[in-house]
Every structure is written in structure tokens, then in C-alpha cells.
C-alpha positions as CSV (number, residue, x, y, z in Angstrom):
1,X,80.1,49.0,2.1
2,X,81.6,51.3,5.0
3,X,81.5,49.3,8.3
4,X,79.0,49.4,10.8
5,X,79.9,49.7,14.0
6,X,76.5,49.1,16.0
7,X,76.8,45.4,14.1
8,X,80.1,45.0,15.0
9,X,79.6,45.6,18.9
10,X,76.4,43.9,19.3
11,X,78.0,40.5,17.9
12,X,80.9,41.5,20.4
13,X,79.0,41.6,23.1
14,X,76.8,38.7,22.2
15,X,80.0,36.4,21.3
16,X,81.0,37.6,25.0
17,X,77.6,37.0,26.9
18,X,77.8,33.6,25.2
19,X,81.5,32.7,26.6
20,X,80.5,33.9,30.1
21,X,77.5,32.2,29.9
22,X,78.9,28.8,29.1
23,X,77.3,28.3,25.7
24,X,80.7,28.4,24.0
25,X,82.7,25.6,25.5
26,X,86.6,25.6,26.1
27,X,88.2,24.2,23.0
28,X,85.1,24.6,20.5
29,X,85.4,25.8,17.4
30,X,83.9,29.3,16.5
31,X,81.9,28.6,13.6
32,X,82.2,32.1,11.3
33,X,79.5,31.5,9.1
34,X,76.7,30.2,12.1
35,X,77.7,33.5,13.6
36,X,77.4,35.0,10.7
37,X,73.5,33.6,9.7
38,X,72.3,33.9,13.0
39,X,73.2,38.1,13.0
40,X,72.3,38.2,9.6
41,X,75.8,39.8,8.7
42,X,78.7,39.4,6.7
43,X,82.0,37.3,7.7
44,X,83.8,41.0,7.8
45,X,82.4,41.9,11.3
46,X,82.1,38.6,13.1
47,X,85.6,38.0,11.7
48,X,86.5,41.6,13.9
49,X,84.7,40.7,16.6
50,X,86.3,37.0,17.0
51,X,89.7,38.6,16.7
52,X,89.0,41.2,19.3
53,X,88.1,38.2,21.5
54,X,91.4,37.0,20.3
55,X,93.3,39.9,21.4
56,X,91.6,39.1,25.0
57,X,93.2,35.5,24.9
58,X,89.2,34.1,25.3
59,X,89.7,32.9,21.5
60,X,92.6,31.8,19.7
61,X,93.7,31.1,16.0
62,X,93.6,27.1,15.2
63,X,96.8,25.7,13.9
64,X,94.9,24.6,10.5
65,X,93.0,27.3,10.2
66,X,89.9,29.3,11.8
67,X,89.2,30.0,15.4
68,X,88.4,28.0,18.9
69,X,87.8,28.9,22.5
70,X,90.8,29.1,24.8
71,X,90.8,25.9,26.9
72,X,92.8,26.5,30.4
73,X,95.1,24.0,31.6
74,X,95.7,24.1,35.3
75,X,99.1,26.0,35.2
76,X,97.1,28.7,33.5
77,X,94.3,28.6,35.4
78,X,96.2,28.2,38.8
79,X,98.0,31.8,37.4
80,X,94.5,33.5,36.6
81,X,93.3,32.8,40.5
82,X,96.3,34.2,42.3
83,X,96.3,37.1,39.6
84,X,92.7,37.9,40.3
85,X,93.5,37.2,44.0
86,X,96.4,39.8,43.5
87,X,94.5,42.4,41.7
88,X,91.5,42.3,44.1
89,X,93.0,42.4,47.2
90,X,95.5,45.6,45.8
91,X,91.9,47.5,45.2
92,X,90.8,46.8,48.2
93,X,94.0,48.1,50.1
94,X,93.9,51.2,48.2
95,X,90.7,51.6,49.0
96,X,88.4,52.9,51.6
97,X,86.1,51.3,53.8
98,X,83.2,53.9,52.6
99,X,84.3,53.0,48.5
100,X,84.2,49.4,49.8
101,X,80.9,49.6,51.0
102,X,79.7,51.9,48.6
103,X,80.7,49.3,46.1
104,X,79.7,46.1,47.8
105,X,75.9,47.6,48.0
106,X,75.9,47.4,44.2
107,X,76.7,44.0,43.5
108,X,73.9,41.2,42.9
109,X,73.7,38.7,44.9
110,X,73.1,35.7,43.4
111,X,69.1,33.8,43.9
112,X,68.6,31.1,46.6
113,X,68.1,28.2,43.5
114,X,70.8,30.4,40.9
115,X,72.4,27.9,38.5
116,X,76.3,27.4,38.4
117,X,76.4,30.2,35.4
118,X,74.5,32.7,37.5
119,X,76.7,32.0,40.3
120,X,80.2,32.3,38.1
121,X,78.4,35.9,36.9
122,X,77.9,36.8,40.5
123,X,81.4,36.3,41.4
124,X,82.8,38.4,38.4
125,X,80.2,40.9,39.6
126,X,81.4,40.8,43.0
127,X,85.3,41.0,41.9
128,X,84.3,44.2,39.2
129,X,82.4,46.2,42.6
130,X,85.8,45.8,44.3
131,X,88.7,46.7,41.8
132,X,86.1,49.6,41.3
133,X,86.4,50.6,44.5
134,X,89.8,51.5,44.4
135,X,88.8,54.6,42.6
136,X,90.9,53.5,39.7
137,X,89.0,52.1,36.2
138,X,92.2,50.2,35.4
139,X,91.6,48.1,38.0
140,X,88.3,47.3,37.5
141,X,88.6,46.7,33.8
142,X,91.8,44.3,34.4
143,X,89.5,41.9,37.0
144,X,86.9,42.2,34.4
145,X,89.3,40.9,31.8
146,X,90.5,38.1,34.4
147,X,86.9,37.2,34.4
148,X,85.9,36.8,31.5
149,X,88.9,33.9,30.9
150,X,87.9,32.5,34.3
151,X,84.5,32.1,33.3
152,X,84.1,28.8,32.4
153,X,86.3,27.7,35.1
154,X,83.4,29.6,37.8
155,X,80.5,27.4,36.0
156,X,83.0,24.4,36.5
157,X,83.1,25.3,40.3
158,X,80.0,24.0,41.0
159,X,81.1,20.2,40.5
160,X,84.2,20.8,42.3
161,X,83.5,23.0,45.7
162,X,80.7,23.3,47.7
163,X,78.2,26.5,49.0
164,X,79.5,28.7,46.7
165,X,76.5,31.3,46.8
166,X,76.9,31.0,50.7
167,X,80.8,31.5,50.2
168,X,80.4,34.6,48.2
169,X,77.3,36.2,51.0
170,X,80.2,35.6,53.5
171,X,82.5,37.8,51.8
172,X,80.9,40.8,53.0
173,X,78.1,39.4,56.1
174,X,78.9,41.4,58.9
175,X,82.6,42.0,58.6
176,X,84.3,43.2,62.1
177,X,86.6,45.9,63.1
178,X,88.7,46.9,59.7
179,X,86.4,46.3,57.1
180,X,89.6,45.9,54.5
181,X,91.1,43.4,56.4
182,X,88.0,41.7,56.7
183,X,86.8,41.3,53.4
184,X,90.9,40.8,52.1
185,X,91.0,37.7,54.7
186,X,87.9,36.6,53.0
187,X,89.0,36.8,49.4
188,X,92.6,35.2,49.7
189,X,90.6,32.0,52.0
190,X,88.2,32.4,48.3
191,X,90.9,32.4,45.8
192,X,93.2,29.7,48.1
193,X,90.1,27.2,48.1
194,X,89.7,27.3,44.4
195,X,93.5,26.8,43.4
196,X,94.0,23.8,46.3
197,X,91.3,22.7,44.0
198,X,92.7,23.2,40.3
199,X,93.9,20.3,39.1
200,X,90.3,18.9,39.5
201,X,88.6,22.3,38.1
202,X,91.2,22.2,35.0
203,X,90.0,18.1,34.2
204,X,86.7,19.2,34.7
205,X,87.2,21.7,32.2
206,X,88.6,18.7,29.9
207,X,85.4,17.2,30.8
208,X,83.0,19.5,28.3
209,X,85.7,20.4,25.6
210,X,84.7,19.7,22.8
């Protein structure tokens, strides 16, 4: 049977939605055949789709065999903040202040009672609107990579910092004078705060690895 490529992206981008979303968990084992049953498919596209995930270091081949989630460490995940801090504050410099507020009216912000995963989504919204603002898809589609393999880290926020949703209104509440400057200021005190904070995010991490 030829494959079928609708199949093969909507268990993508469900297998994706569900790392973002917390309902895989850093170190869990990616169950072919569950996936498999639950899309009513064979083991030839979920298998595709878990290595694509592979080849975006969120999954990773088990040294006995099969697949898990990547669980981050606190070397690695001190090196994924300063490289998202890094990539956003290049697109904003490259930027200009009408792409910047262009892009800025088009993220969500996140509800008064949002939950720690809607919060971590809001963030990886915010950081998309900016490296798009540069002008440059590259950009965006690198922070939306960095993301994705911070996303459990963002949910784990929640335990670790506080006022995150009013952190991330702050970003871009009534910035003076140079908007870039602004709104860069704002984003390196964001990304500092979170890797003074790592080793604690990183055992948190430990925490619900299963």
C-alpha cells in the first residue's frame, strides 16, 4: 500500500501537540502500537512520524530498543534559554519597530486563570511573533524548533518562578522611547530569570519523568 501522507502528518502533528502540551512526559517511552490503535494505522507511519520527531531531538532511540521523549538536563537546558535568548533578540534587532508591533498584535495572550501548559504555549507564541518579525522565516522556524524542546521545561516554570502570565504582558505593556531596545531589555531580564533558575527547572523536570 502506497503511503498516505494526510495520515502521516496528522499523527505528526498530533504526536507534536501532545509533547507541547505536556501529555508526553520527558523520559517516557513512545508506545508504537498505542499510537498506532488510537489513529487506527499501521506501525509504517507512526514509526515516520516518531523519527521525524527524532530528527528534531524531541524523541530519541532507546539504547535497547524503541523510542522515548528527550529528557533535558540542566546543561542542556541552560543552552536552549541563552540560544532562544540569542535568536530572539537577533530578530528583533533586525527588525523594525512597525514589524515589531505588527507582530506583537498577533500573539495571544494568555487567560487571567490559563494553566501552566497554556502559559508555556503563550510564550512559544510570543517568541514565534518575534523571530517573524525579522522578516526572515528562518528565524521564526528556528525559535519554533527551540520551543518545541523547551516545552516541557515552560509547563515546569510554573513550580519554579512566579507571575509568569504578568511577566510575558510586560514584555510589550507600554514600551518607551526605542521600542527594540525596550522589548530586547525585556527578553534577556526573561531568559536570565529562567536560567538563574535551571538547576531547579531541570530537577523539576526529573520530578515527572517517567
Amino acid at each position: 500500500m502506497a503511503p498516505d501522507p494526510v495520515l502521516h502528518e496528522r499523527i505528526y502533528a498530533a504526536l507534536k501537540l501532545d509533547l507541547r502540551e505536556g501529555r508526553l512526559l520527558p523520559g517516557q517511552h513512545v508506545e508504537l502500537q498505542g499510537i498506532s490503535d488510537h489513529h487506527r494505522a499501521s506501525i509504517t507511519p507512526v514509526r515516520e512520524a516518531v523519527c521525524r520527531l527524532v530528527g528534531e531531538r524531541l524523541v530519541e532511540f532507546q539504547r535497547h530498543g524503541g523510542f522515548r521523549v528527550v529528557q533535558l538536563g540542566a546543561d542542556k537546558l541552560r543552552g536552549l534559554y541563552t540560544l532562544n535568548m540569542a535568536m530572539v533578540l537577533s530578530a528583533v534587532r533586525i527588525s523594525t519597530d512597525e514589524n515589531i508591533d505588527r507582530a506583537i498584535g498577533t500573539f495571544w495572550y494568555p487567560a487571567t486563570n490559563a494553566d501552566p501548559s497554556e502559559i508555556a504555549a503563550a510564550a512559544a507564541s510570543l517568541f514565534a511573533c518575534l523571530g517573524g518579525a525579522s522578516g526572515l522565516a528562518e528565524f521564526q522556524i528556528a525559535v519554533e524548533g527551540i520551543s518545541d524542546r523547551l516545552a516541557s521545561a515552560r509547563i515546569m516554570e510554573a513550580q519554579a518562578l512566579r507571575d509568569l502570565r504578568r511577566e510575558l504582558l510586560m514584555i510589550n505593556h507600554g514600551p518607551n522611547g526605542d521600542v527594540r531596545r525596550t522589548i530586547a531589555r525585556r527578553i534577556s531580564n526573561y531568559h536570565r530569570r529562567r536560567i538563574a533558575a535551571v538547576d531547579k527547572i531541570a530537577q523539576l523536570l526529573l520530578t515527572v519523568s517517567v
